[in-house]
C-alpha angles and dihedrals in degrees: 000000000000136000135183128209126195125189111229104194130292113017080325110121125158126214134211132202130216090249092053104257115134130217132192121226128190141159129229118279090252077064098051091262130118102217110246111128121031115270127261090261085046088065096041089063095034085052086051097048090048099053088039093057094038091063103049095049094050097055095044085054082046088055089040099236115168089246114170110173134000124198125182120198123191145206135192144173120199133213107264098217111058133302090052097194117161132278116183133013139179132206119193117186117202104190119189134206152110106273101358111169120232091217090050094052098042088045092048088050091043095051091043088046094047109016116031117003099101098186091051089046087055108044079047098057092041091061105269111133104226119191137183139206126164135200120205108203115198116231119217131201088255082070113059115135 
């Protein structure tokens, strides 16, 4: 896996993955930035978020639950001295579908937290306490989209 990253000017840089998608990244105008792309802490939470997400609703579709949407919200309180890595974060799932089954979803989170979600492993290893929690919430008829 490789990246790039090119300052722009400012607190601006770009980076660029492996697989040639691009991302902005600023500080906040107190930094010299002008806030126009999240900060570098900012990714780090939102790539956990993503592989951790990834990885709950694959293997729901593996166990062919009738999953319909996954949102992952997270929340995270960072060190005050620098470095102000991160000490804490939660992540809370709200799946969403018709017959989704409890055991399916916590196992799904379980496995990601503990088996597959590299971001969250790492963090994990590295002293951040990581925690999960999820919400199913039941679709009815009235609701299809």
């Amino acid at each position: 896996m490789k990246a790039r990253i090119q300052w722009a000017g400012g607190a601006m840089f770009i980076g660029e993955s492996g697989s040639g998608h691009a991302v902005v990244m600023d500080g906040a105008p107190e930094s010299g930035g002008r806030n126009l792309g999240v900060r570098p802490m900012e990714m780090v939470l939102i790539g956990l978020g993503g592989c951790s997400s990834f990885d709950v609703v694959a293997i729901l579709k593996k166990a062919r639950q009738p999953v319909e949407s996954c949102e992952a919200f997270l929340d995270a309180e960072r060190a005050d001295e620098d470095p102000k890595v991160f000490t804490r974060i939660h992540l809370r799932f709200v799946v969403q579908g018709r017959g989704l089954k409890e055991s399916h979803v916590k196992r799904a989170v379980e496995l990601s937290a503990e088996k597959y979600c590299s971001a969250s492993i790492m963090l994990a290893k590295g002293g951040v306490s990581v925690t999960h929690s999820y919400e199913i919430i039941e679709l009815g008829d009235a609701q299809l989209s």
